[in-house]
C-alpha positions in Angstrom: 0.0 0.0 0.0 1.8 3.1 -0.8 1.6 6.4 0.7 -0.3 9.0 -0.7 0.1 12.9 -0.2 -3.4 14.5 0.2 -4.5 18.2 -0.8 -4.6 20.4 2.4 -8.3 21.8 2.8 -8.6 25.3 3.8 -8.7 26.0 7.1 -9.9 29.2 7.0 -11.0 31.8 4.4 -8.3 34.1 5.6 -6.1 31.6 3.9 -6.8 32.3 0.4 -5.3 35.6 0.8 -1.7 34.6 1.6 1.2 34.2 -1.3 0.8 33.4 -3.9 -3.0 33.3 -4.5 -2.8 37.3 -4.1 -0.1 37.5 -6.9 -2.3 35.0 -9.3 -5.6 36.4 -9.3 -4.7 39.8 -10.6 -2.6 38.7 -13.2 -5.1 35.8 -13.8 -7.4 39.3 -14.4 -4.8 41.2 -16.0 -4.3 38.0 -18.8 -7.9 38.4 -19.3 -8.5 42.0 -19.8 -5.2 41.4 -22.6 -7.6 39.7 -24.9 -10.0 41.9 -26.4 -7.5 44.7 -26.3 -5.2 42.4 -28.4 -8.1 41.5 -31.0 -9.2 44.6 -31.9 -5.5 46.4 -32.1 -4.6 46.8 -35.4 -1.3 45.7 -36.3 -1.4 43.4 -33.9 0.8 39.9 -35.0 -1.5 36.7 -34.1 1.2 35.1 -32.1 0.0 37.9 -29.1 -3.5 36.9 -29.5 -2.5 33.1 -29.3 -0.5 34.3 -26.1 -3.2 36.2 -24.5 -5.0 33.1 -24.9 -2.4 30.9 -23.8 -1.5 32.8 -20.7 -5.3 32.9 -19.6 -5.2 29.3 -19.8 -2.2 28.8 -17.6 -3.8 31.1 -15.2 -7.1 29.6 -14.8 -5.2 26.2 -14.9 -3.1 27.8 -11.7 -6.0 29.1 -10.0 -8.1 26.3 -10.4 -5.7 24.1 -8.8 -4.1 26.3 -5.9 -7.3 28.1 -5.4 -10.5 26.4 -6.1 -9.8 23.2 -5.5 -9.1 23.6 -1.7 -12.3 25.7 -1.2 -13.9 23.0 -2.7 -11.9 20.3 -0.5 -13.0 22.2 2.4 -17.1 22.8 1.6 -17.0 19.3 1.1 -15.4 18.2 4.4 -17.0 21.2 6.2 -20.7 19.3 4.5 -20.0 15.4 5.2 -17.4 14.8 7.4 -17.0 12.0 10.0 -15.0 11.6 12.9 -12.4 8.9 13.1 -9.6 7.5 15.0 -6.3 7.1 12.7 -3.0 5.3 13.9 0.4 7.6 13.7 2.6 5.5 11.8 5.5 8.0 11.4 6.7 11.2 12.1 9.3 13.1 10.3 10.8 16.2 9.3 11.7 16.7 5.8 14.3 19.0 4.9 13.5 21.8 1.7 15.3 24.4 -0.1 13.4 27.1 -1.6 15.4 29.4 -4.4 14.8 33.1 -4.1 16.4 34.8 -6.0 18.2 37.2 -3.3 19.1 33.9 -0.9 18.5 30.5 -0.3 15.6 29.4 2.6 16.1 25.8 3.9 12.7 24.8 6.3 11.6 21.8 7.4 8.8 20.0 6.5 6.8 18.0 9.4 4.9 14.9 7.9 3.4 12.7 9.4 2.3 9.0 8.0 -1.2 7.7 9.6 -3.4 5.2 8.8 -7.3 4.4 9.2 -10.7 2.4 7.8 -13.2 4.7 6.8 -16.8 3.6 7.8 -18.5 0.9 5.0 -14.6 -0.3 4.0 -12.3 -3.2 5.3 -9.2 -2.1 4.0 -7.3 0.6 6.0 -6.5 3.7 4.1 -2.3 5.0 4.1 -2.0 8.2 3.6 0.6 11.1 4.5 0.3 14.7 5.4 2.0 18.1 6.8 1.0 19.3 10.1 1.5 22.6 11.5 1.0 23.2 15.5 -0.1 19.2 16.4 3.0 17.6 15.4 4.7 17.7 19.0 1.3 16.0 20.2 1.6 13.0 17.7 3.3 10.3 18.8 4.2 7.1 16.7 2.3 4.5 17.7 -0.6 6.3 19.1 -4.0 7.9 17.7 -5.3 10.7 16.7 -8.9 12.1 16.0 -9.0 12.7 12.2 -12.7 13.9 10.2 -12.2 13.0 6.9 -15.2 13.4 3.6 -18.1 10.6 3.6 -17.8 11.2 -0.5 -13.7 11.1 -0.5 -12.3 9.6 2.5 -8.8 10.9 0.9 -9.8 15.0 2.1 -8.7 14.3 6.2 -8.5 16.8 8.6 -6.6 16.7 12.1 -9.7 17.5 14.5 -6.5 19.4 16.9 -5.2 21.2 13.3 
């Protein structure tokens, strides 16, 4: 059974607002108000208009998935949820480098491997996720109260988180 990383519902609205999702919507806007000014300039070579296109594309693409998807992930855990108990497999903290392009930021990742049968199933679900505040409460070994989606048992939440 491998390990699977799940999507991060929203915790709270105030989370949509934080980097990057402020930088995407307006230019996800600003690619869209470049179409109609790029079809009706005159002189205007029909590789711009394929990219005005294009780059509305990648933006709905990005905003779709960084965006939307979690508000959806969370109206649908916030709707059906139930309560479980989920074994702590493993702990760990992972080790990341993210580039900027003034300096390099190394953080640490905290992950944590559980396990648990949804309602109606007989095999045990693995999956793995990042924890904020909870992760000095975990314990290998031990359980934790999880609410995960009656329609996607894969969208879990920490009850503590």
């Amino acid at each position: 059974m491998n390990s699977k990383k799940r999507l991060r519902p929203l915790m709270s609205v105030g989370e949509l607002f934080r980097m990057p999702q402020v930088i995407l919507i307006p230019a996800f806007l600003f690619s869209c108000a470049l179409i109609p000014f790029s079809i009706f300039a005159e002189g205007i070579p029909t590789s711009t208009i394929v990219g005005a296109f294009g780059a509305t594309f990648v933006f709905f693409v990005i905003t779709f998935l960084i965006v939307i998807l979690p508000i959806l992930y969370a109206l649908l855990l916030s709707q059906s949820s139930i309560e479980e108990k989920a074994s702590i497999l493993r702990k760990e903290k992972r080790a990341r480098t993210l580039m900027m392009p003034d300096y390099k930021m190394r953080t640490k990742d905290r992950v944590v491997t559980f396990e648990f049968t949804p309602q109606g199933s007989s095999e045990p679900i693995r999956l793995e996720a990042e924890v904020g505040s909870i992760y000095s409460k975990l314990s290998e070994g031990k359980t934790a109260k999880i609410k995960y989606a009656k329609a996607n048992p894969r969208i879990v939440k920490f009850i503590d988180e």
